[in-house]
N, C-alpha and C positions, 0 to 999 in steps of 0.2 A: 469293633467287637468288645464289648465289655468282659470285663474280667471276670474268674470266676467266681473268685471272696466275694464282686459287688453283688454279682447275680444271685448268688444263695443270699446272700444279705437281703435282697430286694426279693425273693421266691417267698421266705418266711415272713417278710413284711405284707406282700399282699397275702399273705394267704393268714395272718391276722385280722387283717381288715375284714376280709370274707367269709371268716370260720373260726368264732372264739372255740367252739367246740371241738373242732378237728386240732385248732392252733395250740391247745393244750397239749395232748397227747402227741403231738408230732413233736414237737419241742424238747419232751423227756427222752424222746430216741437216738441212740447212738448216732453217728454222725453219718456214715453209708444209710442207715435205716432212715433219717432225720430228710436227706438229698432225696433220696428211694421215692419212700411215702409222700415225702411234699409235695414234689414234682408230679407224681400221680394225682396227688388231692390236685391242684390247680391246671392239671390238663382234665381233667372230666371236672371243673368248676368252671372251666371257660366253656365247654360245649353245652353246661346247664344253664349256662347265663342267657344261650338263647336261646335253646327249649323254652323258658320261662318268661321272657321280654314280651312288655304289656302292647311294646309301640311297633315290634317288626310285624308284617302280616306274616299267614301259615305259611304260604305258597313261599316267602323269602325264607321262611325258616328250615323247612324242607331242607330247600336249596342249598341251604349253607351247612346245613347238618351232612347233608349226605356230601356236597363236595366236601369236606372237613374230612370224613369218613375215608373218601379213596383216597386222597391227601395225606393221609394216615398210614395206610395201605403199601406205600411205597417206602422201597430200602433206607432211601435218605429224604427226609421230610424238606419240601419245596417250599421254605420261609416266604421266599419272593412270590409265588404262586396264592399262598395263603392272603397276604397281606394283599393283593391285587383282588382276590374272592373276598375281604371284605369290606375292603375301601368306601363303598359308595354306601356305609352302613356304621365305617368308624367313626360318627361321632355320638350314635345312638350306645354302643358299644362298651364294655366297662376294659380297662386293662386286663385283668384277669382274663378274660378273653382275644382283646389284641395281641398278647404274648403268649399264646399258646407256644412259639418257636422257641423262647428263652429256657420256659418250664421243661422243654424236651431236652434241653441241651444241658440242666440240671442234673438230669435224671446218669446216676451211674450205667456207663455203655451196656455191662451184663444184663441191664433186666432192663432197656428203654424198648427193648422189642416187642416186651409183655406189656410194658404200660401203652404204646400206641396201637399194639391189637385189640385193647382193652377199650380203648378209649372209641376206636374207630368202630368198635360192635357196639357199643352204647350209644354213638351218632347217632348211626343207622336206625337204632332200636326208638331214640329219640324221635329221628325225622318218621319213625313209623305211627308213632302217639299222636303227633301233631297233626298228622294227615288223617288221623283219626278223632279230630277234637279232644282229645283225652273223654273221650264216651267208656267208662267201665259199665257194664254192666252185671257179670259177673264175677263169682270168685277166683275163674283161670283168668280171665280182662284181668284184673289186680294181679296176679301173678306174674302175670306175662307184664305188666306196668312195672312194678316193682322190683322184678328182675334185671329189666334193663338202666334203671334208673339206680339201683341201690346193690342188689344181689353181684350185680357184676364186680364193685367194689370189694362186696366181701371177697369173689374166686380171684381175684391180682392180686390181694395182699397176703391169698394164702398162697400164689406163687412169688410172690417178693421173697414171705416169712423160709419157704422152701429153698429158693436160690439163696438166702443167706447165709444157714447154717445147716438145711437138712430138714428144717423142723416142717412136719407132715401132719394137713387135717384135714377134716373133710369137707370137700366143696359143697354138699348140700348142705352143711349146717351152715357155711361161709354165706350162704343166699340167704337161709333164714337169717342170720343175724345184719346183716344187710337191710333184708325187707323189714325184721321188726324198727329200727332205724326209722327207717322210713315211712313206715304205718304212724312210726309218734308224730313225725313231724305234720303227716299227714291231718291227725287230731289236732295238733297245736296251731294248725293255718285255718283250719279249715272254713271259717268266718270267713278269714283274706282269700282264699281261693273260691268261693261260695260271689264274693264282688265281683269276681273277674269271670265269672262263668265257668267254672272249673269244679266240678262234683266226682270228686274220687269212690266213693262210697258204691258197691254194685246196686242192682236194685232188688228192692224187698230188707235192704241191710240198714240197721239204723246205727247210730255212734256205738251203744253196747255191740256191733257183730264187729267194728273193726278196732274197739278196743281187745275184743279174743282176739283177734288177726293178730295185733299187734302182740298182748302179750305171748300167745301160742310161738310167734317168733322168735320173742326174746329166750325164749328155755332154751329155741336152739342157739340160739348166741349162747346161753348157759352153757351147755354143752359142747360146741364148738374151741371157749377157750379152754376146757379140761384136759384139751390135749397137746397145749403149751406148756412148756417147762421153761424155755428161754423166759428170764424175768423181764425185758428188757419190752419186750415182745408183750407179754404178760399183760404188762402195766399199759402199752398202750390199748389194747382189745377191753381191758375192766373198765377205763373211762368211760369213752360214750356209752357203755352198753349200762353203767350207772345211773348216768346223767339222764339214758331214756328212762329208765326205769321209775327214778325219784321223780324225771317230769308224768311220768302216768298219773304217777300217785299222788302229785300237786293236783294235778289236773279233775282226778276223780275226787279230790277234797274240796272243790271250787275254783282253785285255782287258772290266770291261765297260764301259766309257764313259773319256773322257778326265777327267783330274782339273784340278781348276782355273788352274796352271800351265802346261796344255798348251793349253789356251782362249784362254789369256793371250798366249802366246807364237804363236799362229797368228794373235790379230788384229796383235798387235806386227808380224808379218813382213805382212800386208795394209797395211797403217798407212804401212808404211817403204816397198811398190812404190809408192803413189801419188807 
């Protein structure tokens, strides 16, 4: 059994490699919040690694979402069970996803119950997309996509934020800021997801209807952290919801994404309000 200093060492190391974005602001978080949220980011990073896998088919994907799902489900999470549910797939596979058991054993005991309800209703919601080609058609299709993919992330970390110190917000703004999140990324792939067969966009909707998506979301993320006072806290919910915002606005100036100096210099001017 590795220790625990190695395992958080090795938790924030992958989840650098996986997530300059999220690796930021995780990193400025006190040290329970720092275990908390990381462990959460890389247990729903290894269930998106195979929602997204170009090389599994649907039917395996399914399969492994939803076993992952009741796997999840139970009091004490079955390492040996898992790793046998993916063996005949682990070489396809990234770490971040083989260790889904280490990330769990991360996570501080008081809130690892929230983070694998969390995770195991995202499976589910996953293995429901893929079974459905990811076909949106409408603006509730998007809803209901984005909810289970991004939303959900918001409502855990306003129960983490809660079981921490008290601090209380609200879950529907926690979806919007979530979905806006994920509407950017959605704009920023969408070339690379357009290769694979993959069209997020409802129909009748052109790039101007999910840039509104996106930004109409982002206010609620506005408004969501107004009701933080923890700074700690604060600081981490102002990054990404920056970094989406400046990437719009690259984006709508020609842009495809922000380059590494411009990441830099958005968390530099966060860094300097606090």
């Amino acid at each position: 059994m590795m220790n625990e200093a190695k395992l958080q060492k090795d938790a924030m190391h992958i989840l650098k490699l996986t997530s300059r974005t999220f690796y930021i602001p995780i990193k400025l978080l006190n040290p329970t919040l720092r275990k908390t949220v990381g462990s959460a980011y890389l247990c729903m990073r290894a269930i998106d690694e195979i929602e997204d896998h170009e090389e599994l088919h649907p039917d395996i994907k399914q399969y492994l979402l939803r076993s992952t799902s009741k796997l999840l489900q139970n009091e004490l999470f079955d390492e040996a069970a898992y790793r046998d549910l993916l063996k005949p797939y682990e070489s396809l596979l990234p770490e971040v996803t083989l260790r889904l058991g280490d990330w769990l054993t991360v996570c501080p005991a008081g809130i690892v119950e929230k983070v694998k309800e969390s995770t195991s209703i995202m499976a589910d919601g996953m293995a429901k997309w893929v079974e459905k080609n990811f076909i949106i058609k409408t603006k509730e299709d998007l809803d209901d996509y984005t909810y289970y993919v991004a939303g959900l992330v918001g409502v855990m970390l306003s129960d983490i934020w809660e079981q921490f110190d008290g601090t209380k917000t609200d879950r529907e703004l926690a979806i919007g800021y979530g979905r806006g999140l994920q509407a950017v990324n959605m704009l920023r792939n969408q070339d690379e997801d357009a290769d694979r067969g993959v069209n997020f966009i409802p129909d009748g909707w052109t790039r101007k209807e999910l840039y509104e998506y996106a930004e109409a979301n982002l206010k609620k993320a506005d408004e969501y952290i107004e009701s933080i006072s923890n700074k700690n806290i604060l600081l981490f919910c102002k990054i990404p919801l920056a970094l989406a915002n400046r990437t719009i606005n690259a984006m709508q100036s020609g842009q495809e994404k922000m380059n590494r100096k411009e990441v830099e210099s958005t968390v530099e001017a966060i860094l300097n309000e606090q």
